[in-house]
C-alpha positions, 0 to 999 in steps of 0.5 A: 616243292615236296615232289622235288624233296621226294625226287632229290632226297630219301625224303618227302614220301612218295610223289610222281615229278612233274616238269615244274618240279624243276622250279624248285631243284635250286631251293631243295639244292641249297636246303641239302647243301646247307644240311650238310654243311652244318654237319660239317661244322659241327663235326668239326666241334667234335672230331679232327678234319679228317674226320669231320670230312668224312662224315660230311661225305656220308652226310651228303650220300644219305640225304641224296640217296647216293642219287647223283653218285650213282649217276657219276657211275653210270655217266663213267662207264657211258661217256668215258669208256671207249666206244661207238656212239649209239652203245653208250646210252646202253651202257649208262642204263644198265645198273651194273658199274663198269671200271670206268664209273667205279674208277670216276666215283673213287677219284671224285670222292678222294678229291671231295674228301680233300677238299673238305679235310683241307679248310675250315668248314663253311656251311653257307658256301656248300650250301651256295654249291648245292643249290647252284649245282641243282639249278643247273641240272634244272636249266640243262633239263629244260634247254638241252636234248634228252637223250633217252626218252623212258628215262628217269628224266623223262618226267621232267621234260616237258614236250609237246607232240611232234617235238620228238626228233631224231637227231643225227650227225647233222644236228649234234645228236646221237646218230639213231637214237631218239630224243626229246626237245624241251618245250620252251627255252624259256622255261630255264628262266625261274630256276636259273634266276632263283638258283643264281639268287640264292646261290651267289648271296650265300656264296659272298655271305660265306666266304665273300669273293672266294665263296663267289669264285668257288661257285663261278669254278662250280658253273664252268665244271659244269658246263664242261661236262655237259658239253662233253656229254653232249658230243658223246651222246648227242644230249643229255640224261638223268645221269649225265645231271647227277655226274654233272652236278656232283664234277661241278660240286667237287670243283667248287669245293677244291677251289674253296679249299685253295690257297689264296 
């Protein structure tokens, strides 16, 4: 657990992740997510929703170390932008934010920020979108094509010699470029039902069948995502985790919101 801690936030000191670092995305997920929570609900006791909102956003950004914000950037610039197939993981490795991953974050944060402006804090439900946001990233990591090995995802795939391949147009991956194959499918299995747990309890213990439709909005989000993201690359990478994650979250947040 303290390897996911250290992965996924400023905290938990130095520790090299590991493949079954993964197990525990979903427990760290929801820990942080109902961090946030709280100090949205008790942001609210003090100031307008307006202000409460804003400081849940910051809240989120220091726990996470701008991590998956980050990765929102990156996957902005690679996936959205117009160009050939074998430069978009270039452009997701390099640091600097482009206008597409600058443009992708400020929307995605204006709409977060709505999101929690516009309803009455619910800490358990944002707790339920943490942790179901995180096990997804570790069911993706283990199912899906890696697309960039030496990557900062690299430590948690989990491959065997001669599982490395080179995918092609054939096969749906990036023509020319290497990935990894994860070792089991079945690896998916702890995480996925661990993260489903404790994600869909808190969701129906916060806000009942709203909480679960939020959490159900959150998963399709994500999906999509991954998805898109592997037409374009072929795979996925680390920031195609933290962009899918922080889409799925927002989404999650914005049917929370809605008018029922």
């Amino acid at each position: 657990m303290r390897r996911a801690l250290a992965f996924l936030t400023p905290f938990g000191g130095a520790a090299a992740p590991s493949p079954a670092t993964l197990d525990w995305f979903p427990v760290v997920g929801g820990a942080i997510g109902l961090a946030v929570g709280a100090v949205w609900w008790l942001a609210g006791r003090a100031w307008p929703p307006a202000a409460a909102a804003g400081i849940a956003l910051a809240a989120d950004a220091a726990l996470t170390g701008y991590l998956h914000l980050d990765g929102l950037a990156d996957a902005g610039d690679g996936l959205l932008a117009p160009m050939a197939r074998e430069r978009r993981l270039e452009v997701m490795a390099d640091p600097a934010v482009g206008a597409f991953g600058a443009v992708t974050v400020f929307v995605v944060l204006i709409l977060r920020y709505g999101a929690f402006a516009s309803t009455a804090a619910a800490p358990l439900v944002v707790g339920a979108l943490w942790c179901g946001s995180r096990a997804a990233m570790a069911v993706v990591a283990r199912c899906l094509r890696y697309a960039r090995p030496g990557g900062l995802a690299t430590a948690f795939v989990e491959a065997s010699p001669g599982e490395a391949d080179q995918a092609g147009p054939d096969d749906g991956g990036a023509e020319g470029v290497a990935v990894v194959l994860p070792r089991s499918i079945a690896g998916a299995v702890v995480p996925g039902v661990v993260g489903a747990t404790l994600a869909v309890g808190m969701a129906v213990a916060g806000r009942g069948a709203h909480g679960l439709a939020a959490l159900a909005a959150e998963v399709v989000a994500i999906a999509a995502v991954v998805v898109f993201a592997h037409r374009r690359i072929g795979g996925f990478t680390g920031d195609v985790l933290g962009a899918a994650g922080v889409v799925g979250e927002t989404i999650g947040l914005l049917v929370l919101a809605a008018k029922w």
